[in-house]
Short mmCIF file of the C-alpha atoms (twelve columns), coordinates in Angstrom:
data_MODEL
# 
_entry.id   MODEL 
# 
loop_
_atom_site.group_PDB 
_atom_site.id 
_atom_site.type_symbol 
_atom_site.label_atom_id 
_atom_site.label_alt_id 
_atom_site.label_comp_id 
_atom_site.label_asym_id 
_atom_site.label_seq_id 
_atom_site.Cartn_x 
_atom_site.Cartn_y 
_atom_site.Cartn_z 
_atom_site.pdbx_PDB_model_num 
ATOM 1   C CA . UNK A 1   58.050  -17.566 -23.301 1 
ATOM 2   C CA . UNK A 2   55.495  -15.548 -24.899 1 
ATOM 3   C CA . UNK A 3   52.994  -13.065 -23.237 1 
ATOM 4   C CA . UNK A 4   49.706  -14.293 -22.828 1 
ATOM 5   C CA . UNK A 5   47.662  -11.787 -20.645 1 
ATOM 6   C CA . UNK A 6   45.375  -9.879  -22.342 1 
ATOM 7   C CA . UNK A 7   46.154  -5.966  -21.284 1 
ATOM 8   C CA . UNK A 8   43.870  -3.146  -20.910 1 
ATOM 9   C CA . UNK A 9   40.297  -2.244  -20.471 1 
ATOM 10  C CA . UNK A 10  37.877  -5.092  -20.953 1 
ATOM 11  C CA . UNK A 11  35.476  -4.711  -24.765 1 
ATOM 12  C CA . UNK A 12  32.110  -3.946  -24.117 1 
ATOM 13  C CA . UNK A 13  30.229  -5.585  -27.591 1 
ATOM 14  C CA . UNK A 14  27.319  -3.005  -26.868 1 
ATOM 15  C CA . UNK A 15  29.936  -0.120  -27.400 1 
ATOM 16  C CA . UNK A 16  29.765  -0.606  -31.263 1 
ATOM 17  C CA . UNK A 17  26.042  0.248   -31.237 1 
ATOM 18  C CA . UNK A 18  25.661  2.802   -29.056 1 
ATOM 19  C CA . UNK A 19  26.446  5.358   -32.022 1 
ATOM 20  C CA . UNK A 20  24.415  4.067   -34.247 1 
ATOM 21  C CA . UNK A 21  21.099  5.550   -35.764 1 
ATOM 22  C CA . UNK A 22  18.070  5.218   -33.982 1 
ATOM 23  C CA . UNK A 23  16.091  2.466   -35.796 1 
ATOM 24  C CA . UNK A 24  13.016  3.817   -37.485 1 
ATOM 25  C CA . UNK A 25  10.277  1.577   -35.883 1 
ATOM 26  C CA . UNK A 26  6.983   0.591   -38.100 1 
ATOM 27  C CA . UNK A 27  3.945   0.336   -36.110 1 
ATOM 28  C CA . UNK A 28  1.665   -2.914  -37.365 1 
ATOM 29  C CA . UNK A 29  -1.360  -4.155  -35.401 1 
ATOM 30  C CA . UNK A 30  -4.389  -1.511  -34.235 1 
ATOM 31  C CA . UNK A 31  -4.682  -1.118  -30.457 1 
ATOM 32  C CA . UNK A 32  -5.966  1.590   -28.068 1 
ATOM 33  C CA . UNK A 33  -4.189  0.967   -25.024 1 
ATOM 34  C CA . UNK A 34  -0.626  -0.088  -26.410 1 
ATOM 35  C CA . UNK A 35  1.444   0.449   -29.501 1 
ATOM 36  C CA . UNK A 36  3.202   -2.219  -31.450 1 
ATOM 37  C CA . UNK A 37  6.179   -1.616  -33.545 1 
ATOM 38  C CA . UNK A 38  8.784   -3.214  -35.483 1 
ATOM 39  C CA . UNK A 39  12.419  -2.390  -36.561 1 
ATOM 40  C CA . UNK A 40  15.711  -4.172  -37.430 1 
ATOM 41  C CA . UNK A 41  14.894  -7.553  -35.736 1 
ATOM 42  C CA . UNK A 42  13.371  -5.634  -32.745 1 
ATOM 43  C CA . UNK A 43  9.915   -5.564  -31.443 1 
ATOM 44  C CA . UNK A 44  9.121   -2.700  -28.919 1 
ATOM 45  C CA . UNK A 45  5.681   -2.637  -27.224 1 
ATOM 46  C CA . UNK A 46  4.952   0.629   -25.464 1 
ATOM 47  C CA . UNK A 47  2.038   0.763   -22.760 1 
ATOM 48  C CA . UNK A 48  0.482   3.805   -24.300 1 
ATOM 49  C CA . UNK A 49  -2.100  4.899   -21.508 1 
ATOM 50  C CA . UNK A 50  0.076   7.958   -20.133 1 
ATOM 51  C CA . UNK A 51  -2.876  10.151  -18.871 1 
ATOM 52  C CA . UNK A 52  -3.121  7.138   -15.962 1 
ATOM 53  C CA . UNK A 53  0.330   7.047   -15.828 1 
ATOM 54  C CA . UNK A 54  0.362   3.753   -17.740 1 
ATOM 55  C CA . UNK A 55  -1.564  1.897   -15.748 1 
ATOM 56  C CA . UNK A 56  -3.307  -1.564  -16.551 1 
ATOM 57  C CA . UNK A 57  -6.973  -2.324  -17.178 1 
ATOM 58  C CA . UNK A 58  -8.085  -5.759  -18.593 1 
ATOM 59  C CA . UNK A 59  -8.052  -4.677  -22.044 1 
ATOM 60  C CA . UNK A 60  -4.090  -3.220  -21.488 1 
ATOM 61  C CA . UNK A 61  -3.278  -6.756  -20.674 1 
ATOM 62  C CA . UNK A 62  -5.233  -8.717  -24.027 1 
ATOM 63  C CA . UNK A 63  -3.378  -6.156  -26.349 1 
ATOM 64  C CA . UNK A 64  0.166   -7.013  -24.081 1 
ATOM 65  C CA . UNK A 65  -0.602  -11.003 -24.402 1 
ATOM 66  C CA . UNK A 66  -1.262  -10.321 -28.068 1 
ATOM 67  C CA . UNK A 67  1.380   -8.275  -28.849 1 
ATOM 68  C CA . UNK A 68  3.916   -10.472 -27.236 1 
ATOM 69  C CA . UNK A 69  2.319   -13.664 -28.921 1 
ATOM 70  C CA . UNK A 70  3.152   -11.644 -32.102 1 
ATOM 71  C CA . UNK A 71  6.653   -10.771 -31.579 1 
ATOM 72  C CA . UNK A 72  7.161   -14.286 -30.316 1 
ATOM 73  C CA . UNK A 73  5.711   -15.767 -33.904 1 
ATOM 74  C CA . UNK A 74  7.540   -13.119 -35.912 1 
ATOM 75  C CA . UNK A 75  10.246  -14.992 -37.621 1 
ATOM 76  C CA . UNK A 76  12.342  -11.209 -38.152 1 
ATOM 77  C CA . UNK A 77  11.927  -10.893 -34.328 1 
ATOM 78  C CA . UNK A 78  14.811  -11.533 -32.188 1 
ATOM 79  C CA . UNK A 79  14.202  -9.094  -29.320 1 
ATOM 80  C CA . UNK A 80  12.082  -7.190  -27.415 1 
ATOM 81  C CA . UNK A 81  11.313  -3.664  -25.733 1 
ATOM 82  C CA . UNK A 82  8.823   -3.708  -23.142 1 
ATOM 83  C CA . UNK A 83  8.155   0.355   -22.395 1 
ATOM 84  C CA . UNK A 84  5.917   2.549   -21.499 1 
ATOM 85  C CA . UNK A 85  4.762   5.871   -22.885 1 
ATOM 86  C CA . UNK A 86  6.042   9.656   -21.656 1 
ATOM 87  C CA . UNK A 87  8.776   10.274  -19.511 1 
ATOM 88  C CA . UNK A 88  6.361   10.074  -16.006 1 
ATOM 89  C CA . UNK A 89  6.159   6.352   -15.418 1 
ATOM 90  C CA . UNK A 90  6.723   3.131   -17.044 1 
ATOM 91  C CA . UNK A 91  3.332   1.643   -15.956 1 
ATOM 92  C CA . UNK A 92  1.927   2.139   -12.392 1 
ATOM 93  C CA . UNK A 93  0.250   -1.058  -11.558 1 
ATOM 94  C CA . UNK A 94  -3.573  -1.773  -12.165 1 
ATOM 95  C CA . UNK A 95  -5.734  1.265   -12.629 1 
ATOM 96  C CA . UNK A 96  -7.579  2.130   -9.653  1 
ATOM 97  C CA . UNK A 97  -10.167 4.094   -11.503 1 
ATOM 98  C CA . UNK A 98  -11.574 0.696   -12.555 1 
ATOM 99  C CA . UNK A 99  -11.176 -1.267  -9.617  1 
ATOM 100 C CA . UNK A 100 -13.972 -3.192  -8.738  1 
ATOM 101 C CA . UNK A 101 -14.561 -5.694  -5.537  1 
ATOM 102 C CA . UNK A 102 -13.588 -9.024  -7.335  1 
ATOM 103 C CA . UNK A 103 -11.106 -7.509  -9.992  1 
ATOM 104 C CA . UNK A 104 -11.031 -4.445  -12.768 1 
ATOM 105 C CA . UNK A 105 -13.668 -3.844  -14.610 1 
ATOM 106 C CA . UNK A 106 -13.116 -3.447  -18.551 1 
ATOM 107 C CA . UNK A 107 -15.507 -2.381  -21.206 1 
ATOM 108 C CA . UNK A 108 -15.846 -5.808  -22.687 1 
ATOM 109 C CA . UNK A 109 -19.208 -8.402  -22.667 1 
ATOM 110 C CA . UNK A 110 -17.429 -9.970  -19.642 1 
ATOM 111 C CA . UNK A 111 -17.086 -6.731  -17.397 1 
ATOM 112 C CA . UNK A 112 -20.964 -5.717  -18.170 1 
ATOM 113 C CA . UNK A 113 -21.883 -8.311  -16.169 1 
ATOM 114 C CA . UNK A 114 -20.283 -7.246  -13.500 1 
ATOM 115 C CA . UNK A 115 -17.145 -9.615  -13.529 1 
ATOM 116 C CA . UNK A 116 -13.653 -7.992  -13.093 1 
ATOM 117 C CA . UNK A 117 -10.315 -9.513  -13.763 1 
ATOM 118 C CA . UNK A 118 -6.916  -8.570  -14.246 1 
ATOM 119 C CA . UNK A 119 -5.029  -11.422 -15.998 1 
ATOM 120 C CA . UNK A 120 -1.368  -10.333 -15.092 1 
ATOM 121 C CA . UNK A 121 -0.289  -13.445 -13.686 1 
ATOM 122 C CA . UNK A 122 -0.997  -15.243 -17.537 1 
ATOM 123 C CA . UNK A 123 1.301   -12.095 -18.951 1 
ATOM 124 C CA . UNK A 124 3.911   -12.496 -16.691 1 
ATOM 125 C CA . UNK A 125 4.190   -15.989 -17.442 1 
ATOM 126 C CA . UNK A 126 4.512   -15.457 -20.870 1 
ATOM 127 C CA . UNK A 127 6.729   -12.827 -21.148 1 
ATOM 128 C CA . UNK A 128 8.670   -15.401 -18.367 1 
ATOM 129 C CA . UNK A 129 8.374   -18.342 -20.729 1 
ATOM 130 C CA . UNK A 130 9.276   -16.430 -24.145 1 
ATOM 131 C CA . UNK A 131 11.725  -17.743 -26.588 1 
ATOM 132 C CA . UNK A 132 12.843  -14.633 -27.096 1 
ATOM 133 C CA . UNK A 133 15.197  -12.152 -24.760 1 
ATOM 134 C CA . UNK A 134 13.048  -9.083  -22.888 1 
ATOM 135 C CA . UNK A 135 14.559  -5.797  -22.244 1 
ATOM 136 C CA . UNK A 136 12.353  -3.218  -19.984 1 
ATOM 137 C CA . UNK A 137 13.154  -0.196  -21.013 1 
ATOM 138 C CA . UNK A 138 11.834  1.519   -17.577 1 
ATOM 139 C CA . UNK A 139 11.077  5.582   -17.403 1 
ATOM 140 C CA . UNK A 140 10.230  6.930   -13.638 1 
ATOM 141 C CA . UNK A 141 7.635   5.784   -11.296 1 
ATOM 142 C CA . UNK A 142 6.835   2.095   -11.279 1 
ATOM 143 C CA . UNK A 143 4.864   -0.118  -9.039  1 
ATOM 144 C CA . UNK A 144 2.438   -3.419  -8.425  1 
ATOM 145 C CA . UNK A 145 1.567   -4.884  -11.442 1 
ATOM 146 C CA . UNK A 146 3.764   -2.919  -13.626 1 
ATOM 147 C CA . UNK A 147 6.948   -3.892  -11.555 1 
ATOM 148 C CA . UNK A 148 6.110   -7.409  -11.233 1 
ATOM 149 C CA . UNK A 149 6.186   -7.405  -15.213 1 
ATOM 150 C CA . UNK A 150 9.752   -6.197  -14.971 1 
ATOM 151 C CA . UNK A 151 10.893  -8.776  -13.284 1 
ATOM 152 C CA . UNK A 152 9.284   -11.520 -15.610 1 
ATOM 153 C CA . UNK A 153 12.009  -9.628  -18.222 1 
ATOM 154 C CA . UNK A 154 15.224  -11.269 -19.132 1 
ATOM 155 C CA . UNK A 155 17.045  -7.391  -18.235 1 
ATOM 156 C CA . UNK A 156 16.190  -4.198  -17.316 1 
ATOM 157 C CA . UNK A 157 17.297  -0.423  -17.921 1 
ATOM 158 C CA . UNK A 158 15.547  2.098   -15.695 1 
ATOM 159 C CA . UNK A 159 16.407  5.883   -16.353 1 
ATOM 160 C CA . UNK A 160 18.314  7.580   -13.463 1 
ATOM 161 C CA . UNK A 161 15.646  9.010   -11.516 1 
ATOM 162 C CA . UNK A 162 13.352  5.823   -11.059 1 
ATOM 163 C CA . UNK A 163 10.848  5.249   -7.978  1 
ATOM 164 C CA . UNK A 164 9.655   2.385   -6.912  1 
ATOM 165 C CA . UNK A 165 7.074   1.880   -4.733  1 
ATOM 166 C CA . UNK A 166 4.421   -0.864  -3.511  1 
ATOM 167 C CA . UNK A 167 0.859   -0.008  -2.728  1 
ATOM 168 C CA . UNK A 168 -0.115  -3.370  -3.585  1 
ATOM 169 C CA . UNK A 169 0.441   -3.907  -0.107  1 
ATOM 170 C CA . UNK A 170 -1.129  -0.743  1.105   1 
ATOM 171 C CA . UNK A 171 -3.951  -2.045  -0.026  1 
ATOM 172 C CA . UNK A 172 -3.661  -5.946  0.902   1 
ATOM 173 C CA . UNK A 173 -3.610  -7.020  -2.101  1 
ATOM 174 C CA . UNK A 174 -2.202  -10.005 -3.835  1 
ATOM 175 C CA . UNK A 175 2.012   -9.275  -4.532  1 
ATOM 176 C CA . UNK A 176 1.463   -12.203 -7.723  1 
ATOM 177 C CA . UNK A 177 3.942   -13.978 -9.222  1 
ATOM 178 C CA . UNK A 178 6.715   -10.719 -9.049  1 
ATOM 179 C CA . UNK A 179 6.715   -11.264 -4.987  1 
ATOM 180 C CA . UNK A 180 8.466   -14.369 -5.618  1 
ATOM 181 C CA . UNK A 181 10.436  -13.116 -8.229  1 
ATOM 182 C CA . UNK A 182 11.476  -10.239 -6.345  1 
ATOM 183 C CA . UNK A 183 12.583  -12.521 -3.869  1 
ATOM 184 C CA . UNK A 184 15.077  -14.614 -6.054  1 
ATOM 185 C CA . UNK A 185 16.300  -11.391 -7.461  1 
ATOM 186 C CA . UNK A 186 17.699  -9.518  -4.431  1 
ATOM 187 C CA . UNK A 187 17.064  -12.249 -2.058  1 
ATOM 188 C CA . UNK A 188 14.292  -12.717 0.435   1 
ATOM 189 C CA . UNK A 189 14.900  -10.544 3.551   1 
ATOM 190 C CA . UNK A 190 15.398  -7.384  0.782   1 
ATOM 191 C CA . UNK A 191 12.285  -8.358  -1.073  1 
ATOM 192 C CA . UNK A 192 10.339  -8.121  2.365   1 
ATOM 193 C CA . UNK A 193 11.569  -4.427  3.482   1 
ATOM 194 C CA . UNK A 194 10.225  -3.874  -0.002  1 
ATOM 195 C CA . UNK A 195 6.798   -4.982  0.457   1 
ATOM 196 C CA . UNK A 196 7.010   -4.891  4.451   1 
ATOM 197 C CA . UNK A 197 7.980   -1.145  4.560   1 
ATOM 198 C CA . UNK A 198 6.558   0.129   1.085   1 
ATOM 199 C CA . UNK A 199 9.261   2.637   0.540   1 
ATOM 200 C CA . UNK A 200 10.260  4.490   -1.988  1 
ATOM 201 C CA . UNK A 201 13.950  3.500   -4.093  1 
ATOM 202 C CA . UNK A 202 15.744  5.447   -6.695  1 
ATOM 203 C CA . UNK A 203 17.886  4.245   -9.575  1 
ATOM 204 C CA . UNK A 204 20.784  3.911   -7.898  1 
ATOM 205 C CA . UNK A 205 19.703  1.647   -5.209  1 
ATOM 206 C CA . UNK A 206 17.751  -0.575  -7.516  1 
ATOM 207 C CA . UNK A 207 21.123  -0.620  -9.357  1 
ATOM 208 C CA . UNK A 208 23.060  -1.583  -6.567  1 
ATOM 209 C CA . UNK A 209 20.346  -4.472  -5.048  1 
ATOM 210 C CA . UNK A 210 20.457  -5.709  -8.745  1 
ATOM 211 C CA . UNK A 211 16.516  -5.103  -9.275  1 
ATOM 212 C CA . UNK A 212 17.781  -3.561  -12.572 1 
ATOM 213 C CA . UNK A 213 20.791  -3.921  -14.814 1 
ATOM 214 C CA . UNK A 214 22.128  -0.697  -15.679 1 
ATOM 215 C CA . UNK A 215 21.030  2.932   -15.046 1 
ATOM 216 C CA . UNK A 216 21.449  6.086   -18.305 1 
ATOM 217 C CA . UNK A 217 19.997  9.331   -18.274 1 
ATOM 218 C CA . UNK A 218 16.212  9.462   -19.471 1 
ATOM 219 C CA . UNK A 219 17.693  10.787  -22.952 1 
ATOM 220 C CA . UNK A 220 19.768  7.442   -23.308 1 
ATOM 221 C CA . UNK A 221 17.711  5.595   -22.691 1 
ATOM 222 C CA . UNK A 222 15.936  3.933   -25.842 1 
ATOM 223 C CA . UNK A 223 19.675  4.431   -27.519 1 
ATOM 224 C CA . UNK A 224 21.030  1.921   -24.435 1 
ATOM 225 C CA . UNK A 225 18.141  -0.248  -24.507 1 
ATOM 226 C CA . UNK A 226 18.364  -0.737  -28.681 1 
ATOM 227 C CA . UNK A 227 22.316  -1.195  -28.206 1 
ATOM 228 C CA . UNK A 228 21.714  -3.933  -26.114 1 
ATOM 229 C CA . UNK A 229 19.089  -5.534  -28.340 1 
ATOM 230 C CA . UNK A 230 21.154  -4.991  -31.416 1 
ATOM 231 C CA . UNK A 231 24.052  -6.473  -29.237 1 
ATOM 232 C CA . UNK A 232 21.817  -9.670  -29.070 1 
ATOM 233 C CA . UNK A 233 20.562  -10.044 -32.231 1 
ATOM 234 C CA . UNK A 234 24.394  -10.280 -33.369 1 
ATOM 235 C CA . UNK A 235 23.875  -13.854 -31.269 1 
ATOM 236 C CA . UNK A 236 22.783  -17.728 -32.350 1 
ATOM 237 C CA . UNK A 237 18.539  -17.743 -31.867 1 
ATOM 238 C CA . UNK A 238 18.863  -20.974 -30.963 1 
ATOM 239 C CA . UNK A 239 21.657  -20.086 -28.204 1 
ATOM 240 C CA . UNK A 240 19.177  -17.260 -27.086 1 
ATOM 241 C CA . UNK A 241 16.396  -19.540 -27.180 1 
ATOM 242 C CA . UNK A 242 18.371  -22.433 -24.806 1 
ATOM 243 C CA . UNK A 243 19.600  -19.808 -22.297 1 
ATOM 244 C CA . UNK A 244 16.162  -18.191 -21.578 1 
ATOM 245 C CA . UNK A 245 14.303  -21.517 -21.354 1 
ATOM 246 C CA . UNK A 246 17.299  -22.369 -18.624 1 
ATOM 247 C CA . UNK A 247 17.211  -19.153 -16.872 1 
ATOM 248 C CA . UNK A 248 13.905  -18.250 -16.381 1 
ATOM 249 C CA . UNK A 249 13.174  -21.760 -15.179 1 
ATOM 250 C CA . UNK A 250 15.507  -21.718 -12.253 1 
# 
């Protein structure tokens, strides 16, 4: 009788990409708070506000929604990077700065009458209901708004020294669609030490409660991340397109 058990270590697909080139990305679009580029089939949107540690005002989240709208009409696009600028933080929730009492306050005709928003519950659900797989690519410190963006990703590589903490609690303010996210990620009694206790969690632990999906060095990190996308642009569109529409739907 023949043998019929494969032997030896399992084949990682993403292996064959890890040595390749970096891709050299083409920024299109003109923004101030985020930068949009393009490269091989990838899109990779960077929150470009690193002097506030990346953190959102209203006009961050218009240039996120468009951005995303773009890569999502783009027929070269088959994946995307969701980032953040600098090696400090991958975005560090809503920008206090700005904060008013009913919202943050932009510079747009809106905000000089005194009206603040921050419309992160309308980008989370549609980075949630994209056609299109998300990788967050995830540098250092994250928290409130910018973690609950995470987790509206399809996967997510964090660097190995990552923080994450939660003064969106501190501060009794809304947890948004991510609190329920949270909670079908690493279950509910996990998400509520989370918010609950508003610790702190390194790389390692988010690795091993499955908030993330795999943990490199900060200096692999946007080689890992394009492997992966590379790794599912080798895939059917349509496939792609089936399997998010199922899984972020659950």
């Amino acid at each position: 009788m023949s043998e019929t058990v494969i032997k030896g270590s399992p084949i990682d697909p993403v292996d064959e990409f890890r040595s390749w080139p970096l891709p050299q990305w083409e920024q299109r679009g003109e923004f101030d708070d985020i930068i949009y580029e393009v490269a091989e089939g990838i899109a990779r949107i960077t929150i470009n506000r690193p002097e506030r540690r990346n953190a959102f005002r209203p006009q961050t989240l218009f240039e996120l929604s468009d951005a995303f709208e773009r890569a999502r009409d783009d027929i070269t696009v088959g994946a995307i990077i969701l980032t953040g600028a600098g090696p400090d933080a991958f975005c560090s929730g809503g920008d206090q700065k700005i904060r008013g009492d009913d919202g943050y306050l932009g510079d747009d005709e809106v905000a000089r009458h005194g009206v603040g928003r921050l419309n992160v519950l309308d980008l989370q659900i549609q980075i949630r209901r994209l056609p299109k797989p998300v990788v967050a690519s995830i540098a250092a410190t994250r928290s409130a708004v910018g973690t609950s963006c995470t987790w509206s990703a399809t996967s997510r590589s964090p660097r190995t020294t990552l923080a994450s903490a939660r003064p969106a609690a501190r501060r009794s303010f809304d947890g948004g669609y991510g609190s329920s996210l949270l909670a079908r990620t690493i279950g509910a009694k996990r998400a509520k030490e989370v918010w609950f206790l508003c610790r702190q969690y390194d790389a390692a632990k988010a690795e091993e409660w499955g908030l993330v999906n795999t943990v490199v060095p900060l200096a692999d990190l946007e080689r890992e991340t394009v492997a992966w996308c590379r790794q599912m642009l080798t895939l059917s569109p349509i496939a792609l397109r089936m399997l998010e529409g199922r899984l972020q739907r659950r």
